[in-house]
N, C-alpha and C positions, 0 to 999 in steps of 0.2 A: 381680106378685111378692108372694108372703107376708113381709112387713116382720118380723114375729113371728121369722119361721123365718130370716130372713137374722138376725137381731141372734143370732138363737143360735148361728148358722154360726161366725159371729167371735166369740162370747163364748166358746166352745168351744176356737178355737183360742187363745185369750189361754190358758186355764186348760192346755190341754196346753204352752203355756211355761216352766211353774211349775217350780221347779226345787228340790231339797234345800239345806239352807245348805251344805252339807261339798259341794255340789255348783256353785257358784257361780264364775262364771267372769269377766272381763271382758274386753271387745272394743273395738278401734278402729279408724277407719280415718284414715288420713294422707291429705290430698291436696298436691299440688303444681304446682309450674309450671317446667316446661324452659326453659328463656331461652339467650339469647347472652349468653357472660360481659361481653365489651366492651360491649355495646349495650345490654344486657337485655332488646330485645324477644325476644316468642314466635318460640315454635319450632315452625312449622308442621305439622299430623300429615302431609302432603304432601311427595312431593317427596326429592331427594337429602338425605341428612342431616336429614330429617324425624320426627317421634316413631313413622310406622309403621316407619321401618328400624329405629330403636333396638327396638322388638317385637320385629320379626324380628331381629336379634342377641341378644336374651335368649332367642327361640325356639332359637334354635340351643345356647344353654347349656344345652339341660335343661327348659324351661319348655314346657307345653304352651299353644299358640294358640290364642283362638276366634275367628271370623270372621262376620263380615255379607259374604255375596257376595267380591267377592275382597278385602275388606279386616281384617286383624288387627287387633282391637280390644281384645284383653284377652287375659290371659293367666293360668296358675294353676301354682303348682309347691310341693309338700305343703303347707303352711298357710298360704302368702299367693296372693292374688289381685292380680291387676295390671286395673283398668280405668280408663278414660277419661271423664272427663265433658266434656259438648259443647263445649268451646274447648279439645278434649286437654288439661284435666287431669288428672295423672298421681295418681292414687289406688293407695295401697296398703291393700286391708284383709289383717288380721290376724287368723285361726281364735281366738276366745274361748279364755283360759287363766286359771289359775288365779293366778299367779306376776306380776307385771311385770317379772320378770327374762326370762322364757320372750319374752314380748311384746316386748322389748331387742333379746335374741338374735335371733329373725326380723328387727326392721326394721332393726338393723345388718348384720345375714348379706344383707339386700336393696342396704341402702348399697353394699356391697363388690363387687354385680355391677354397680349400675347406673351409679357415681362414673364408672369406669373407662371406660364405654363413651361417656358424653357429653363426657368431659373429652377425650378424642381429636379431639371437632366443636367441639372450644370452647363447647359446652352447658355447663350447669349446672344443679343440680334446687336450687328455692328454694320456700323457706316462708312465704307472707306472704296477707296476705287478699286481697289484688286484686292483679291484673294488674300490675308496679309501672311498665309506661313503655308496650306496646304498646294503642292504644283499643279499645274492645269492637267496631266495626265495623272493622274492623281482622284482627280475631281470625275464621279461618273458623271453619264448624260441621263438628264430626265427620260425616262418611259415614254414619249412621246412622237406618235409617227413623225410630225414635221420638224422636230426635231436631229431623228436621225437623218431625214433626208438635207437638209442646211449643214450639216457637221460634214456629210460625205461631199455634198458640192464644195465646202471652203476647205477642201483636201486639195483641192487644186489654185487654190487663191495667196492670199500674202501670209506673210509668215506668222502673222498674228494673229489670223483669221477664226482659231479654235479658243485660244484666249480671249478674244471679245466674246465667243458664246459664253464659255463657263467659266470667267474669271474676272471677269469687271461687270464694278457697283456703277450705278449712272442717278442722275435727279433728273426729272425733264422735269419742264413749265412748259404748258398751252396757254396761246390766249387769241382774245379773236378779231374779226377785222369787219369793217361795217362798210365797205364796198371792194373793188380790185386795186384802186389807188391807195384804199391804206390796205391793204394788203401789199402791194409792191413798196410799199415806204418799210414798212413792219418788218417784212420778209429781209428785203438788203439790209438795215440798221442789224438784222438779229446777226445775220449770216458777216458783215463787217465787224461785229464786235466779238465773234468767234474767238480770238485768241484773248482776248481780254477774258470773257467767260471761262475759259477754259484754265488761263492762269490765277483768277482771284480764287475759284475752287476746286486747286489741284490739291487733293486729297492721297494720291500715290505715294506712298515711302519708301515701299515692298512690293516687289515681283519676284516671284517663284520664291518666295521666300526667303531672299535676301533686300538687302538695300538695292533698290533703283540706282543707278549709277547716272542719272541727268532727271529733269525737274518735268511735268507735264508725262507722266504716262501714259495719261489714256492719247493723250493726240498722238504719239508715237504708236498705239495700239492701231487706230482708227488708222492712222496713214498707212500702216501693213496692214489692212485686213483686205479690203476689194473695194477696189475704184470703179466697178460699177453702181456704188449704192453706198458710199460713205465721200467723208469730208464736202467741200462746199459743193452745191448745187453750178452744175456750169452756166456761167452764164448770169448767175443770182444777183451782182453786183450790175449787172446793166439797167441802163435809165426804164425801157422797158419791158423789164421783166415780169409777167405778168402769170395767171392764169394757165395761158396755152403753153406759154416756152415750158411750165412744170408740169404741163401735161405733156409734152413730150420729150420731157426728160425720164418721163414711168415709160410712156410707151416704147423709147429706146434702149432700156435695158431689159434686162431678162432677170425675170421673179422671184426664182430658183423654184417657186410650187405656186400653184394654184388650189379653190380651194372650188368645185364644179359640186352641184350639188350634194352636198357635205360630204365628198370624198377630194382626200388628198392627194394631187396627181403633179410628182415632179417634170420642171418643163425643162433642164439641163440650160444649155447657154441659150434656146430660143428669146427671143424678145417678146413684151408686151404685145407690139403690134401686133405679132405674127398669132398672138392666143387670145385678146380681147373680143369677143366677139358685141356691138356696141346695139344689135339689134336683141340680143338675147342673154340679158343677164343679169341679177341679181346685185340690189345695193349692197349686201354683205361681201359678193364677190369682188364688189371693184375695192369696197372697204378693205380686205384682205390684200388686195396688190396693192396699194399706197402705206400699208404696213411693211412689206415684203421690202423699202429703202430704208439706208439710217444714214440718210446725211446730218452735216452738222444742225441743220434748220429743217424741217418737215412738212408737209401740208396733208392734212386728214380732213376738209372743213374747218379748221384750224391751226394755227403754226403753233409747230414746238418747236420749242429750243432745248438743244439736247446734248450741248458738250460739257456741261457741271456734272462734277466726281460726284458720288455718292458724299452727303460729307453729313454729319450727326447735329439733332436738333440742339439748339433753336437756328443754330449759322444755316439750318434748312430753307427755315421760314425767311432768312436775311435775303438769300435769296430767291425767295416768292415777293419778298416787297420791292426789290431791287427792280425785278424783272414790271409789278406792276406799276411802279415810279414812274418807271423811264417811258414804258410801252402805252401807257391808257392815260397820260400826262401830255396832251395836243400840244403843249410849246415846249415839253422835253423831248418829245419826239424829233420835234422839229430841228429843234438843236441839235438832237444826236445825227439828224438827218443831215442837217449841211455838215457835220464833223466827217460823215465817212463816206458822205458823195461822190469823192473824188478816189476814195479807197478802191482799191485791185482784186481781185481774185489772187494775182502773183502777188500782191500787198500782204493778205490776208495768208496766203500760202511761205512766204518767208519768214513772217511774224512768228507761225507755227514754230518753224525751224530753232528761233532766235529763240523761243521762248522756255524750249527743251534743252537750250545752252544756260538760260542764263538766268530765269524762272519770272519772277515777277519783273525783273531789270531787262528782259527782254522789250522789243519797242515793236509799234505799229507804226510805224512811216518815223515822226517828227518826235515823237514822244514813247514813253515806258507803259506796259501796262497798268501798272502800280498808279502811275499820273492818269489815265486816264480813267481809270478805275476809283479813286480818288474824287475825280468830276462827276463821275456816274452817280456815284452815292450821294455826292452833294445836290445833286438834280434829284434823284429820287425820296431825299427827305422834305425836297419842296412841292413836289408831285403828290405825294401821300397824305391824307389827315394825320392829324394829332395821333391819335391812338394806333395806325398803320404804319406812322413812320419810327415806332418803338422798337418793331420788328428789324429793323437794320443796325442797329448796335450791335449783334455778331462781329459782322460786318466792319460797322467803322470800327472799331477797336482794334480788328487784325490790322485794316489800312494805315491805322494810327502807327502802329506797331511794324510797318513793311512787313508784314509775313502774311500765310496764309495754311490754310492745313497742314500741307508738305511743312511748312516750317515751324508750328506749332508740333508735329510728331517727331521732325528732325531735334527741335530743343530738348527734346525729353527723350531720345533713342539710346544717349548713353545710361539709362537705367534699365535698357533691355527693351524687347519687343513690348513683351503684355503691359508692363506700365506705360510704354511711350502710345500706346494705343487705346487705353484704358478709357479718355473722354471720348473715344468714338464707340464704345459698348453705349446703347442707351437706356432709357429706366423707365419704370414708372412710378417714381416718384415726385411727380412735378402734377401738382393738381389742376382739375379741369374746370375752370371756373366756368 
């Protein structure tokens, strides 16, 4: 393979992602988990009152089905997408908009079809980063070829590697960059504030069904699953970081699957390089391989950021204005820019550490995340109009209060699981104006 000509393939498509500022959109996607309201275990994709019948009941509303062989697995009805990841979590993403009122509308207008139809099975769709009572062997695998092939490759990987497929909720935000300079400004701010992210919406109380015994779950998840394709991008913190060095951070690991003319063919530990072929191939397939990483920060044509817990509306939206504040706000950016210029990858990597000891009182270099999380919000209600920066009151109020999910479920654990979890069940009774 020409290494040359593959790194131009993908630098190529990063630059056809670029986008106008007046043209700047932002995206998210939700995931969840189906439970038994009394019980809270999972809700099997199998079987009577199973998560494929609730499909097929939104199929009949209007939604169009996609299917592997005879099984519905996803679903799409004008701007949302309904999929599954492999312990059927319920994933809603959301077409990029301009507005987070627009982005409201859709996942309330979703709430109102789907409340209804689980609350009949005594189901419920809840928000939280793990599983909070059913064990990860416990949990079947979706019906899904690429599925079973990812569960047998991370048979050999970190110890958490099977709990990240079927047992953790996540929130991503995309958003987009209007040349490689703000893309490499965007990209280090996202991928520097990683621990702070990940401590304002640590959502974790429960693994395997007990109390978490340290604060930050999913980073402890993510740091055992595989360091070829999780936590910080190497490298992501250099001055320049750009385009190419993320293109050959795909090209140097290995895929676990390809996806060659719509059959799925696993590639074991080969690398990118060794399978790209950059004379002969398909925008869908390169699409498929820059999915095939999950580091902490992403690039698909657009960055996401990807280490916020699942955590229950509206503290969702707090974090969609959060992130638009800071990111599409030219002198908050800025700011945030000279804040973490100087910041490490082994910065950013011990912060991790300190932050699973000691949760929000953990620190990034000179300061706590709680402080600098604190600054962030305060930037992003000066970044936001009037009616956008409403959306972050979740938000200040936990800050107000030094807590944050974890600690909002931890206050109320001594009434039992289902009550201390109860505000992460969501509803649809909140109208869609």
């Amino acid at each position: 393979m020409d290494y040359a000509r593959q790194i131009q393939e993908i630098v190529k498509y990063f630059i056809n992602g670029e986008k106008n500022i007046e043209d700047f959109k932002i995206g998210v996607e939700f995931e969840h988990f189906i439970v038994d309201k009394d019980s809270l275990r999972t809700i099997s994709y199998y079987g009577e009152n199973g998560i494929g019948e609730t499909l097929h009941e939104l199929e009949k509303g209007g939604w169009t089905g996609s299917y592997e062989g005879e099984y519905i697995l996803g679903l799409k009805k004008g701007n949302k997408t309904i999929t599954l990841e492999p312990g059927s979590q319920f994933e809603l993403s959301i077409e990029a908009k301009v507005n987070i009122k627009e982005l409201e509308r859709e996942y309330l207008g979703f709430l109102n079809e789907i409340v209804p139809i689980l609350h009949k099975k005594n189901q419920g769709l809840m928000a939280v980063s793990y599983h909070p009572e059913t064990k990860i062997d416990d949990i079947k695998l979706l019906p899904k070829e690429r599925y079973d092939i990812m569960f047998n490759y991370f048979k050999t990987k970190g110890k958490y590697a099977h709990n990240m497929m079927k047992g953790t909720g996540a929130l991503q935000i995309a958003i987009d960059y209007k040349s490689e300079e703000d893309y490499r400004r965007k990209f280090r701010v996202a991928n520097g504030l990683s621990p702070v992210l990940y401590a304002l919406f640590d959502n974790g109380f429960y693994f395997e069904g007990e109390k978490w015994n340290k604060y930050n779950l999913r980073t402890d998840i993510w740091n055992n699953c595989d360091n070829d394709r999780s936590g910080v991008v190497q490298h992501a913190l250099d001055n320049d970081y750009g385009y190419k060095k993320y293109a050959e951070y795909i090209l140097n690991s290995p895929p676990i699957l390809i996806i060659k003319d719509n059959e799925v063919i696993p590639t074991g530990e080969r690398k990118v390089k060794e399978i790209f072929d950059p004379e002969n191939y398909k925008k869908e397939e390169l699409e498929h391989l820059l999915t095939m990483f999950f580091p902490d920060v992403r690039t698909k044509g657009f960055i996401e950021i990807r280490m916020m817990d699942s955590v229950p509306y509206p503290l969702s939206f707090a974090a969609v204005a959060l992130i638009k504040g800071i990111f599409y706000d030219e002198e908050n950016l800025n700011k945030v820019y000279d804040y973490i210029k100087y910041i490490t990858i082994h910065d950013v990597n011990k912060s991790k550490e300190d932050i699973m000891e000691n949760g929000l009182k953990g620190r990034l270099n000179d300061k706590t995340v709680l402080e600098i999380g604190k600054w962030l919000v305060e930037l992003a209600q000066q970044g936001l109009d009037k009616e956008e920066a409403k959306y972050l009151l979740p938000l200040e109020g936990m800050i107000i209060s030094e807590t944050n999910p974890y600690g909002i479920t931890e206050e109320k654990s001594e009434l039992g699981k289902k009550a201390a979890l109860n505000w992460c069940l969501l509803n649809n009774n909140i109208e869609v104006i």
